[in-house]
C-alpha positions as CSV (number, residue, x, y, z in Angstrom):
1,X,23.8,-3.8,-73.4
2,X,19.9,-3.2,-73.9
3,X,19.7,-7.2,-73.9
4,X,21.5,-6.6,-70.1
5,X,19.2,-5.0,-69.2
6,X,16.5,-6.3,-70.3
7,X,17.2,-9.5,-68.4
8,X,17.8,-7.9,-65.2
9,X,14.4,-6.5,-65.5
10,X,13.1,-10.2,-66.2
11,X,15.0,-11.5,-63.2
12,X,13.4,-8.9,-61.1
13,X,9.9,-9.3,-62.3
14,X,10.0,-12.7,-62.6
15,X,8.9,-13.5,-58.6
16,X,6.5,-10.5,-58.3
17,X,5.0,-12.5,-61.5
18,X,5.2,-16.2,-60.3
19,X,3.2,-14.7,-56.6
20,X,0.9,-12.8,-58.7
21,X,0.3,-15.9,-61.1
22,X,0.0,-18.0,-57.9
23,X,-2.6,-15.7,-56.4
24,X,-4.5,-16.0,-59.8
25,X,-4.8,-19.9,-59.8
26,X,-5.3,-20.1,-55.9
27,X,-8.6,-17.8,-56.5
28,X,-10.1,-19.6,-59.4
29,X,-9.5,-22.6,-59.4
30,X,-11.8,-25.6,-57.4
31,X,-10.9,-25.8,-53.7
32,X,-10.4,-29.6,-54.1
33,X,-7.4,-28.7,-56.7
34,X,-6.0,-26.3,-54.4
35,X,-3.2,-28.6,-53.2
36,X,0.2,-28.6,-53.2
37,X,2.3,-31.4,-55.1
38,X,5.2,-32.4,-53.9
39,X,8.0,-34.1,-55.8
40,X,8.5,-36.8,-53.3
41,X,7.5,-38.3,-49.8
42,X,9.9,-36.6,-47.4
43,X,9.6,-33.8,-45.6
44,X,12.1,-31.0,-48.0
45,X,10.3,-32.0,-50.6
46,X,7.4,-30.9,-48.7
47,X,9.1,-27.8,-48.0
48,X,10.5,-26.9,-51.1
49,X,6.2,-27.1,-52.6
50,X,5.7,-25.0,-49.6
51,X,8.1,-22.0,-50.7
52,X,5.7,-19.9,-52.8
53,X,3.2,-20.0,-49.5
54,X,6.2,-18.7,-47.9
55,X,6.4,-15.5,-49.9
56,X,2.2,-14.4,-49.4
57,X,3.1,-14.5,-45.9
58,X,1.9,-10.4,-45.9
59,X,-1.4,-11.2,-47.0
60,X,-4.6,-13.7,-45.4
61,X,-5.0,-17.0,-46.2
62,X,-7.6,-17.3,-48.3
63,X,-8.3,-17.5,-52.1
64,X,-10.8,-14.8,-52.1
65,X,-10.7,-11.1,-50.7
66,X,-14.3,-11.8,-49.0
67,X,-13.5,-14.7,-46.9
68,X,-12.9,-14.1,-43.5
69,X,-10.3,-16.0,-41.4
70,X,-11.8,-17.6,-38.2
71,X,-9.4,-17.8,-35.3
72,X,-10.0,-19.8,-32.2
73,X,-8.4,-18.6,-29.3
74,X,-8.0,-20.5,-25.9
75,X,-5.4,-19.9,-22.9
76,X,-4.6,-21.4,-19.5
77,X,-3.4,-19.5,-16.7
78,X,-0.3,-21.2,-15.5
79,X,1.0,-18.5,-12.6
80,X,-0.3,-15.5,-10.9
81,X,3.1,-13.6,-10.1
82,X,0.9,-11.2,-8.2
83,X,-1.2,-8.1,-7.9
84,X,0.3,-4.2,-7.1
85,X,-2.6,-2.4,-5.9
86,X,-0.1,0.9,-6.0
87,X,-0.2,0.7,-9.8
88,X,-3.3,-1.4,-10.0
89,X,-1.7,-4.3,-12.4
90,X,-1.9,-7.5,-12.3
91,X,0.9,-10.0,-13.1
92,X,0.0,-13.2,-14.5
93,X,1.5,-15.9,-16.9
94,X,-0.8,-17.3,-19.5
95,X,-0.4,-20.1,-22.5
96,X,-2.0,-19.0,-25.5
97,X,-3.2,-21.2,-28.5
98,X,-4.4,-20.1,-31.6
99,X,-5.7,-22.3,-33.9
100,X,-6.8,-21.0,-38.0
101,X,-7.3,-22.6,-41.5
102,X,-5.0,-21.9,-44.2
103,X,-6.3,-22.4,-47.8
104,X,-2.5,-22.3,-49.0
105,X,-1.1,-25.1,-46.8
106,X,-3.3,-27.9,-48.1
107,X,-1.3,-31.1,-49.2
108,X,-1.9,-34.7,-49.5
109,X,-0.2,-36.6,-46.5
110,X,0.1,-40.2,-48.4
111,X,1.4,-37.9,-51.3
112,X,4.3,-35.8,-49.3
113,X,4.7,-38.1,-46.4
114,X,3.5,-36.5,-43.4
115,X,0.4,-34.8,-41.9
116,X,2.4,-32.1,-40.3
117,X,5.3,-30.2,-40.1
118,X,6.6,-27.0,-38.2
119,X,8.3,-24.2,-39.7
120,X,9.5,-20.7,-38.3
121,X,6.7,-18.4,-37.4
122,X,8.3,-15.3,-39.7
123,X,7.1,-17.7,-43.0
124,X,3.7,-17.9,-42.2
125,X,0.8,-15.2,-41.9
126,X,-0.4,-15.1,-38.0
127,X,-3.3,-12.9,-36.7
128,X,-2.7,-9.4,-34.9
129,X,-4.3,-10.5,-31.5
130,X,-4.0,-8.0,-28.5
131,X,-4.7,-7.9,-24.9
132,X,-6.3,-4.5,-24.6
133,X,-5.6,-4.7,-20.9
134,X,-2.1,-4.1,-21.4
135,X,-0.8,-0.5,-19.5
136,X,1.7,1.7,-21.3
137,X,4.2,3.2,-19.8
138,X,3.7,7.3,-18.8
139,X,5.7,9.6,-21.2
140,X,8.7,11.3,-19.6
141,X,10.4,14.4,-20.8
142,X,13.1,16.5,-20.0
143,X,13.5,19.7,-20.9
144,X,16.4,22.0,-21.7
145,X,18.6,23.0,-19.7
146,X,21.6,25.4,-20.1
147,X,24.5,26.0,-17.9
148,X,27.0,28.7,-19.0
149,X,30.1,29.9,-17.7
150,X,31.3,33.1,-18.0
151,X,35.0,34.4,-19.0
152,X,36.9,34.8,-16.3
153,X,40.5,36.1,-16.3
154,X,43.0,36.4,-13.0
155,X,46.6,38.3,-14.0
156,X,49.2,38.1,-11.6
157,X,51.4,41.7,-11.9
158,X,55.3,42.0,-12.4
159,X,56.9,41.8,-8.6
160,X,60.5,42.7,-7.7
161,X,62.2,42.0,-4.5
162,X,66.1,43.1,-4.1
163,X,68.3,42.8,-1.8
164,X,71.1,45.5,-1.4
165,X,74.5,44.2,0.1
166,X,75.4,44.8,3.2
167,X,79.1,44.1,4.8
168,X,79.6,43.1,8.5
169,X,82.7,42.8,10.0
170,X,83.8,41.0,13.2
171,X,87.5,40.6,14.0
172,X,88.3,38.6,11.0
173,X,84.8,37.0,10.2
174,X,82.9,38.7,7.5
175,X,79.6,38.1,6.7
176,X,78.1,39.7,3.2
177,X,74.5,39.4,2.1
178,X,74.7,39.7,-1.8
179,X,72.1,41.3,-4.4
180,X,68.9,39.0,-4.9
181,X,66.6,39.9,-7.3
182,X,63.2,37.5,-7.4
183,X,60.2,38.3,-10.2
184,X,57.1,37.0,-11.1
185,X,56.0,37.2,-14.3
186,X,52.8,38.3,-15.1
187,X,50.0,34.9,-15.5
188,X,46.5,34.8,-16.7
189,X,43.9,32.0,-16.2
190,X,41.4,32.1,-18.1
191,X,38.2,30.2,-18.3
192,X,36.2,29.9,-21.6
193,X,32.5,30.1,-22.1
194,X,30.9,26.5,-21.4
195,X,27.1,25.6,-22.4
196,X,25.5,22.1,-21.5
197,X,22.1,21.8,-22.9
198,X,19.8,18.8,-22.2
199,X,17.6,18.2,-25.2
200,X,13.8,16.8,-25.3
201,X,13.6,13.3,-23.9
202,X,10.6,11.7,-24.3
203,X,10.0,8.1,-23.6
204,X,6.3,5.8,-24.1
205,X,6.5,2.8,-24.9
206,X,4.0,-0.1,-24.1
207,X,4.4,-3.2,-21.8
208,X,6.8,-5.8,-23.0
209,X,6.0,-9.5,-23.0
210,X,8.8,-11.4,-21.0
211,X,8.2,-14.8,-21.6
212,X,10.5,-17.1,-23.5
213,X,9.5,-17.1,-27.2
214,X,8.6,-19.7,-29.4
215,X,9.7,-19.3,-32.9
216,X,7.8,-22.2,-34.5
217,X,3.9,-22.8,-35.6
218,X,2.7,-26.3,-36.8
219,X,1.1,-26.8,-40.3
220,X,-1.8,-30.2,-40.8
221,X,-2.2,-31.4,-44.2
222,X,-5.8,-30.4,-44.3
223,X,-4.7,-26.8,-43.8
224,X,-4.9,-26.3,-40.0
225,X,-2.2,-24.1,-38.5
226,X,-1.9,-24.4,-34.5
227,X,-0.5,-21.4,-33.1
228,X,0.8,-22.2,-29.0
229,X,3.2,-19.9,-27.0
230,X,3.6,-18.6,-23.2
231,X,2.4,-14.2,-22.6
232,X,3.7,-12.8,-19.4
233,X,0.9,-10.4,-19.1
234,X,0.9,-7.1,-16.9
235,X,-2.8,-6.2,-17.5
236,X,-4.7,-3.1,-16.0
237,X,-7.1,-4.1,-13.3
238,X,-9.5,-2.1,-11.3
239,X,-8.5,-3.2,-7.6
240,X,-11.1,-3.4,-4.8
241,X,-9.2,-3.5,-1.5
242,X,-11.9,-2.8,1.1
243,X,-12.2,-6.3,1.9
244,X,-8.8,-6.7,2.4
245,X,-7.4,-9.8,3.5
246,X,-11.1,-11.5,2.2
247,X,-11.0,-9.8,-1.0
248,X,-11.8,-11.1,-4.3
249,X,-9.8,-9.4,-7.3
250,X,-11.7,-9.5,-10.7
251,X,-9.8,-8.6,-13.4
252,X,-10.0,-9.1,-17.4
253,X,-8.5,-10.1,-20.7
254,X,-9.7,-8.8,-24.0
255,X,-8.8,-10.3,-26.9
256,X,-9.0,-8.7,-30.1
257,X,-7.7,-8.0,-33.6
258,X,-5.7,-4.7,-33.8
259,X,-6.6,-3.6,-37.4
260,X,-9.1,-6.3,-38.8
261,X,-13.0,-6.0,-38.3
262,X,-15.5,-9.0,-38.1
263,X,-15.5,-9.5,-42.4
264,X,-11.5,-10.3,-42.5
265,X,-11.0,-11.6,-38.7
266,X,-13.4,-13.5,-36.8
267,X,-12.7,-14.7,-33.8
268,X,-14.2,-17.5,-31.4
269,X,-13.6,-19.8,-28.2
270,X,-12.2,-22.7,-28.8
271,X,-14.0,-24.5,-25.0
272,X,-16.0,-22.6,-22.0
273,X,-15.0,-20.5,-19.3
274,X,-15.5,-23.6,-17.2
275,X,-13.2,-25.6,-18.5
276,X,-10.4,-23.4,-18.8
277,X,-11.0,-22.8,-15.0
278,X,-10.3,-26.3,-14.8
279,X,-7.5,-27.2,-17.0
280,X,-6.0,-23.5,-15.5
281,X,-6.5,-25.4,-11.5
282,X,-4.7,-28.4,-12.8
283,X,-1.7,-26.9,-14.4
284,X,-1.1,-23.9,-12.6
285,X,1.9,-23.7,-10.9
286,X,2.2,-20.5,-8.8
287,X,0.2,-19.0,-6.7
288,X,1.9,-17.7,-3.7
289,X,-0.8,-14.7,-1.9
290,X,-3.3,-15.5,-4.7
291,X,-5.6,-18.5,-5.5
292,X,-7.7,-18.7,-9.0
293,X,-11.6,-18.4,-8.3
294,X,-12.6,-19.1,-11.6
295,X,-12.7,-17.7,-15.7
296,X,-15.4,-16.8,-17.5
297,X,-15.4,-15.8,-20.8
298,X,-18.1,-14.7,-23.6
299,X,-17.7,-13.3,-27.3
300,X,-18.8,-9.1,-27.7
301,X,-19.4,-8.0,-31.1
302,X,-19.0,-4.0,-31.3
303,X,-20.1,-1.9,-34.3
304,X,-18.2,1.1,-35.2
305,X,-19.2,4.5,-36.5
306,X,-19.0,3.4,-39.9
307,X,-20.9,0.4,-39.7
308,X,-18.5,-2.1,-39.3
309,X,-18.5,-4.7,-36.9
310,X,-14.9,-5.9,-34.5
311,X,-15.2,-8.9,-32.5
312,X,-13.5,-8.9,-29.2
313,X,-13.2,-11.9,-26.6
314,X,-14.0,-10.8,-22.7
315,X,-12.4,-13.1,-20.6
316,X,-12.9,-12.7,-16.7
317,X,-10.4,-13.8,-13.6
318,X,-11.7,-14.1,-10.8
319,X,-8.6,-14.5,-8.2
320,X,-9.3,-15.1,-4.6
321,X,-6.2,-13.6,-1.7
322,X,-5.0,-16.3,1.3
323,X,-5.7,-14.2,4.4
324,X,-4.1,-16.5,6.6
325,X,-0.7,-14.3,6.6
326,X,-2.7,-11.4,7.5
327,X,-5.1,-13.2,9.9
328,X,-1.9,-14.3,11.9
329,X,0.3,-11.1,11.6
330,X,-2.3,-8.1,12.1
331,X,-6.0,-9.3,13.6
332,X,-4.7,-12.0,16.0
333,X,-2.4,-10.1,17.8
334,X,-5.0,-6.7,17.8
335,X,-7.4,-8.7,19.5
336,X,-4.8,-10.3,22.2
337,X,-3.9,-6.2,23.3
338,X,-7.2,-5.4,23.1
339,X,-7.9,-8.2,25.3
340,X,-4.8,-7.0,27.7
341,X,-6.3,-3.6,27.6
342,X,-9.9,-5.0,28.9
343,X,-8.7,-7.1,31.6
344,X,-6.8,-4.0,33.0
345,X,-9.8,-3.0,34.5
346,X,-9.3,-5.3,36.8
347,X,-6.5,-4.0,38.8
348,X,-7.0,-1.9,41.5
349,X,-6.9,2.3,40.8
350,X,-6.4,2.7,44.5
351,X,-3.4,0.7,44.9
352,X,-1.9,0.3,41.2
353,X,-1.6,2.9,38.7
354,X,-3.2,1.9,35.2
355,X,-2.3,4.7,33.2
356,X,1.4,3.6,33.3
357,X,0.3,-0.3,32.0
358,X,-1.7,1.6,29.7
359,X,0.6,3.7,28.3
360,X,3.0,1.6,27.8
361,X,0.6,-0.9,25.6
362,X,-0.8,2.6,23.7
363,X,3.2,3.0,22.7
364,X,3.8,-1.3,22.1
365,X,1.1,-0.9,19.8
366,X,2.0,2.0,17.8
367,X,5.4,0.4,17.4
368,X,3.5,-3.0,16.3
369,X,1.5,-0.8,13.8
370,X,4.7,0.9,12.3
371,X,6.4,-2.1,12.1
372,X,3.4,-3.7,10.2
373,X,2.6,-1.1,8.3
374,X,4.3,-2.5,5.0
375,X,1.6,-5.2,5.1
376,X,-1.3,-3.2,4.6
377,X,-2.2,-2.1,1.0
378,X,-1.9,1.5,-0.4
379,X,-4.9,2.5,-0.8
380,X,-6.4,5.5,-2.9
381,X,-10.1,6.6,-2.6
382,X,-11.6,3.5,-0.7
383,X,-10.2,2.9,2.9
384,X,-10.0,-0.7,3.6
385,X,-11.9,-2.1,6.8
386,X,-8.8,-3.5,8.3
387,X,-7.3,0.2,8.2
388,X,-10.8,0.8,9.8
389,X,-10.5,-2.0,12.3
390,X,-6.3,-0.9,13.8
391,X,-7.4,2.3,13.7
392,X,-10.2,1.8,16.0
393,X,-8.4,-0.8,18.4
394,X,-5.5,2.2,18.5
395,X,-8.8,4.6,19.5
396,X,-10.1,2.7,22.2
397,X,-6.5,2.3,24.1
398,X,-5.9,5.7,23.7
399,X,-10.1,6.5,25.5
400,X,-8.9,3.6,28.4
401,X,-5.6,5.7,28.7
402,X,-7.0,8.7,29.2
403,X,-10.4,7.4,31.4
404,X,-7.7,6.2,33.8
405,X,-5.8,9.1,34.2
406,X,-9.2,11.0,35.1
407,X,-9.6,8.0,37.6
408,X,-6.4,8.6,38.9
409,X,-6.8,12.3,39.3
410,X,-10.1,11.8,40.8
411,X,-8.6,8.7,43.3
412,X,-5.4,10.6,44.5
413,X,-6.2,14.4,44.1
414,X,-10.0,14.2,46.1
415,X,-8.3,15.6,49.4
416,X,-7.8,18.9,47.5
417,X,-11.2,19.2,46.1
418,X,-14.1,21.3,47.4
419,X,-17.2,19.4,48.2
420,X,-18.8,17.5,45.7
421,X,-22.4,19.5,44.5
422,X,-25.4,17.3,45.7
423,X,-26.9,17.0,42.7
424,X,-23.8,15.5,41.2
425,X,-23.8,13.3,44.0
426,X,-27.3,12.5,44.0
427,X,-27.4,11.6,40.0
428,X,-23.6,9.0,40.4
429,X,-24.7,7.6,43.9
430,X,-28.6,7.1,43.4
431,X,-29.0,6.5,39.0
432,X,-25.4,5.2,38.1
433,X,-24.4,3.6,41.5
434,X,-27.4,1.4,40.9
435,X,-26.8,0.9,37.4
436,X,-23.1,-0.5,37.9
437,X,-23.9,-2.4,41.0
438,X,-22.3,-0.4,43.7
439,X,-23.9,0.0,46.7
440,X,-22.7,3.6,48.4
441,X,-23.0,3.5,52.6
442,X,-21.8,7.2,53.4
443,X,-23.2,9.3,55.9
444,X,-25.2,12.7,55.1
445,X,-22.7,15.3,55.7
446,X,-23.5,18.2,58.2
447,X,-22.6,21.4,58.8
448,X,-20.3,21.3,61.8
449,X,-18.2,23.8,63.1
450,X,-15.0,23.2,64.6
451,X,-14.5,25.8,67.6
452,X,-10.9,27.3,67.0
453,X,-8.8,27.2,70.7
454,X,-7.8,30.5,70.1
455,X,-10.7,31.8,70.3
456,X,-12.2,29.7,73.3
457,X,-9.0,30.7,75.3
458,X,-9.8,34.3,74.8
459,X,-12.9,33.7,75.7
460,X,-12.3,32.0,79.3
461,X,-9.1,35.0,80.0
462,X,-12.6,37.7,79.3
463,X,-13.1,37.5,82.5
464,X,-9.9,37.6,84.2
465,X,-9.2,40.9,82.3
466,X,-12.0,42.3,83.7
467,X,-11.5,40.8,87.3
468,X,-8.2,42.5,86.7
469,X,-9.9,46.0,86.8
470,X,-10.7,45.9,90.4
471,X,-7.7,46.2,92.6
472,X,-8.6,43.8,95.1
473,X,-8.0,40.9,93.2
474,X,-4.5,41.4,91.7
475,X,-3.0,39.6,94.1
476,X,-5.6,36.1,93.2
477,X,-4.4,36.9,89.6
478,X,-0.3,36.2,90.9
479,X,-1.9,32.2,92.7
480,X,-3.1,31.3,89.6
481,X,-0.3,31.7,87.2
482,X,0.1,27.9,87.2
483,X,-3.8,27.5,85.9
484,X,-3.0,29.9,82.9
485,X,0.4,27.9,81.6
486,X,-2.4,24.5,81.9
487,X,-5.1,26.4,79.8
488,X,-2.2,27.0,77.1
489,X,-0.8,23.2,77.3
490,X,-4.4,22.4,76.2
491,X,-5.1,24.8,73.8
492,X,-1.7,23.3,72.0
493,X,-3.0,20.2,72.6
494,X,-6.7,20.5,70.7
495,X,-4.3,22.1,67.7
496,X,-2.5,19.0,67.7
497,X,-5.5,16.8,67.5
498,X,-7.1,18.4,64.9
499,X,-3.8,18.3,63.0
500,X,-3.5,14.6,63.8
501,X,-7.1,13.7,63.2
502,X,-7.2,15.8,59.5
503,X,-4.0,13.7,58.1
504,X,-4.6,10.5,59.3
505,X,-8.5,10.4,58.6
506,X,-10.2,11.3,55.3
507,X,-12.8,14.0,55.4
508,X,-16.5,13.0,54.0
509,X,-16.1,14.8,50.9
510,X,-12.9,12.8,50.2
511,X,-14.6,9.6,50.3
512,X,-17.4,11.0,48.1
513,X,-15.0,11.8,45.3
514,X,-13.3,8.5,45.7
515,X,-16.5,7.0,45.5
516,X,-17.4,9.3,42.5
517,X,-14.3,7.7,40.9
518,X,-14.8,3.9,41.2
519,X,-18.3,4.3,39.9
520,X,-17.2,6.0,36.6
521,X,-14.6,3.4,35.9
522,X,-17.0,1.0,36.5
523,X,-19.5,2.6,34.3
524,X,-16.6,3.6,31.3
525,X,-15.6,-0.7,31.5
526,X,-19.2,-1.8,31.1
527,X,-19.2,0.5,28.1
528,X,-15.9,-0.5,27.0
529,X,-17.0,-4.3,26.7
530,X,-20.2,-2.9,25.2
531,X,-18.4,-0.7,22.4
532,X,-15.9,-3.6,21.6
533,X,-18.4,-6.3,20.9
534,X,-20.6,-4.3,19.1
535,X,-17.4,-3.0,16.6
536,X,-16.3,-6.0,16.3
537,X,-19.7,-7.8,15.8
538,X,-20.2,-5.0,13.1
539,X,-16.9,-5.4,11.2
540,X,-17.3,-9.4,10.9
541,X,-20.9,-8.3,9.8
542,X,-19.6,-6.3,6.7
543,X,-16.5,-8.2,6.2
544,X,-19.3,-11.8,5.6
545,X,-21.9,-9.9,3.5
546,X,-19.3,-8.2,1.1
547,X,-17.5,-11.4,1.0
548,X,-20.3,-13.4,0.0
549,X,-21.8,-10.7,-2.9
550,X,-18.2,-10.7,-4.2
């Protein structure tokens, strides 16, 4: 039995021993003898020299402690999926290829019959690379919750209904109604106590890559091992959107060794930014809103606290949006109603009413707005200069709407109105009549007073009352009867006239107010040009010198 055992220890020690003995030779003997030998010149023989590399696949691969591993690293960006300013990520697929030396995989190729092979990526040490720009996920919790009911019980009591017989006779027919008893017996319902608790939920985890794997890694003869597989990467990216649509999105890619520093792990570029912004052109294969700009990229070494030194790879995309959707959707059709709203100047306020046409583009646009609303980024603390630009075409209809309702007031309601104030008439007829190019021809307006006939008639019967006084003449007061009922069929007359002449002719300060009126829409529609073509020489202004110092 102690013999037993003693070989089960030996069969268990045995393969620690062979990897420790291996790590032994590997360290001191010449690099030039560190190759494998295989037994023959096909490929499992190949494998079966490469099994005790298999088992140090926990450890670098290198003979001594204080060699570092260099990696080169070089991807391609094959699609942008997209950008979500809401959660500021952006969505890109990349190909990655890693490329290191292994001083365990060295074999002759005449020897074992190849120069390279692939095996499974499990059997092989790779290098911890990152992307630090990946986003985790915000924790979400739940906490307890308890919902208890309470015992309840409902009896239903003992009830007794009888019926005592009765007998009723009617020559020969006999009806009886017998005893009937009916009971309920006594029921309870009852419901127990019932807790639901919800426990502690909490859930972080960090952003998964997507992509199809690849499960195998290819070994050269002289020790290379070439490393090449697709990332779907949802990176972190701090979005600028006040150029939007002529934006340019500049987002990064770190690359960097989660645990090793600079003396185990160092890393390196395989080519330039340059020419992976050209192999990236050539290959990519979606696009879709997004166009690449170019990638730059430049090797950071960072020292730590304790004196050690981590090497991280800063790779920049520069991605460039296609504003023609937007350009066709939102500006072009802004600048056609704010053309329409311009040229509506031109109808007549004394015959047409504008502030129905202007209304109803005010509403045509708000609708347009809502219904392009899902267009327009979300924004957080910067406002982008489209938002800037709607917002200040919705302005100036809603200043034209309400300029020609004040016109309209002015044009219809003047008859009502006192007398215009002669400075005011002065300053609009003399400064701004001038200034817009209307020539005013009204009259100075005097103070006339209209005689009333009332008063004129009693005036011309004063002296008939008093020619009434003397008794002679009451019988010369009888003859002319006929001369008083002509003096009334003129007084009704004059009334009639000045009735007449006030409805169908417009007073002088009538035509002064209308006047007032057509020279402040003239004045508000030179203004109007001058406001648009100044905003809009502004915006394209911005818009050219951001664009160009992105």
């Amino acid at each position: 039995m102690d013999l037993g055992r003693a070989a089960q220890k030996v069969s268990v020690m045995k393969p620690f021993k062979l990897q420790v003995l291996l790590i032994i030779f590997l360290m001191y003997v010449p690099r030039s003898l560190a190759v494998l030998n295989c037994t023959g010149t096909d490929v499992p023989s190949l494998v079966k020299a490469l099994q005790p590399v298999f088992n140090l696949n926990s450890i670098r691969p290198v003979t001594n402690a204080s060699t570092s591993v260099t990696v080169n690293v070089l991807f391609t960006l094959t699609a942008i999926l997209g950008v979500d300013e809401k959660s500021q990520v952006l969505k890109t697929y990349i190909w990655q290829d890693l490329t290191w030396k292994s001083e365990f995989t060295v074999w002759d190729p005449d020897t074992c019959g190849t120069s390279w092979i692939a095996v499974p990526r499990t059997l092989l040490w790779v290098p911890d690379l990152v992307i630090n720009e990946f986003p985790y996920l915000v924790s979400t919790t739940y906490y307890p919750v308890t919902t208890t009911y309470s015992l309840v019980s409902t009896p239903y009591y003992l009830v007794l209904t009888t019926y005592y017989p009765v007998n009723t006779t009617y020559y020969l027919v006999r009806t009886s109604h017998y005893l009937v008893s009916t009971t309920y017996s006594m029921v309870s319902t009852t419901y127990y106590l019932v807790s639901t608790t919800y426990s502690l939920v909490s859930t972080s985890r960090m952003e998964k890559n997507t992509a199809p794997p690849v499960p195998y890694i290819y070994l050269h003869f002289d020790g290379e091992i070439y490393d090449s597989q697709p990332v779907r990467v949802v990176s972190s990216c701090s979005l600028d959107i006040y150029l939007f649509p002529f934006d340019i999105q500049n987002c990064s890619f770190t690359f960097n060794s989660y645990i090793h520093t600079m003396e185990d792990l160092n890393l390196s570029l395989s080519i330039s930014g340059e020419i992976m912004t050209e192999m990236s052109k050539v290959v990519i294969s979606t696009m879709g809103e997004w166009s690449l700009d170019q990638i730059t990229a430049k090797r950071v070494e960072i020292s730590t606290v304790e004196g050690s030194l981590y090497v991280e790879l800063q790779c920049h995309i520069s991605i460039r949006r296609h504003p023609t959707t937007y350009v066709v959707n939102l500006l072009i059709p802004s600048c056609f109603l704010i053309a329409v709203d311009l040229f509506s100047f031109m109808l007549p306020p004394q015959k047409i009413d504008r502030s129905l046409f202007k209304m109803t583009l005010v509403l045509g646009y708000t609708v347009f707005l809502l219904n392009t609303n899902q267009m327009l980024p979300i924004t957080g603390d910067t406002v982008p200069l489209i938002n800037v630009f709607l917002s200040m075409c919705l302005v100036m209809m809603v200043t034209t709407l309400l300029e020609s309702i004040f016109v309209t007031n002015l044009l219809h309601g003047s008859a009502d109105y006192p007398p215009a104030p002669r400075w005011l008439r002065d300053f609009v007829f003399q400064v701004l009549g001038r200034l817009v190019r209307i020539s005013t021809n009204l009259k100075e307006r005097d103070d006339t007073v209209i005689q009333n006939p009332n008063a004129q008639e009693m005036t011309d019967s004063t002296p008939v009352v008093m020619k009434n006084e003397i008794p002679e003449q009451k019988e010369t007061i009888n003859g002319n009867m006929s001369l008083q009922v002509l003096r009334n069929i003129t007084r009704d007359l004059k009334v009639i006239h000045l009735y007449v002449e006030k409805k169908l002719k417009r007073s002088l300060s009538s035509q002064e107010w209308i006047q007032i009126a057509l020279i402040i829409d003239r004045l508000l529609f030179f203004f109007y040009i001058l406001f648009i073509s100044v905003s809009f020489i502004t915006i394209i202004i911005i818009w050219v010198v951001s664009y160009n110092k992105a």
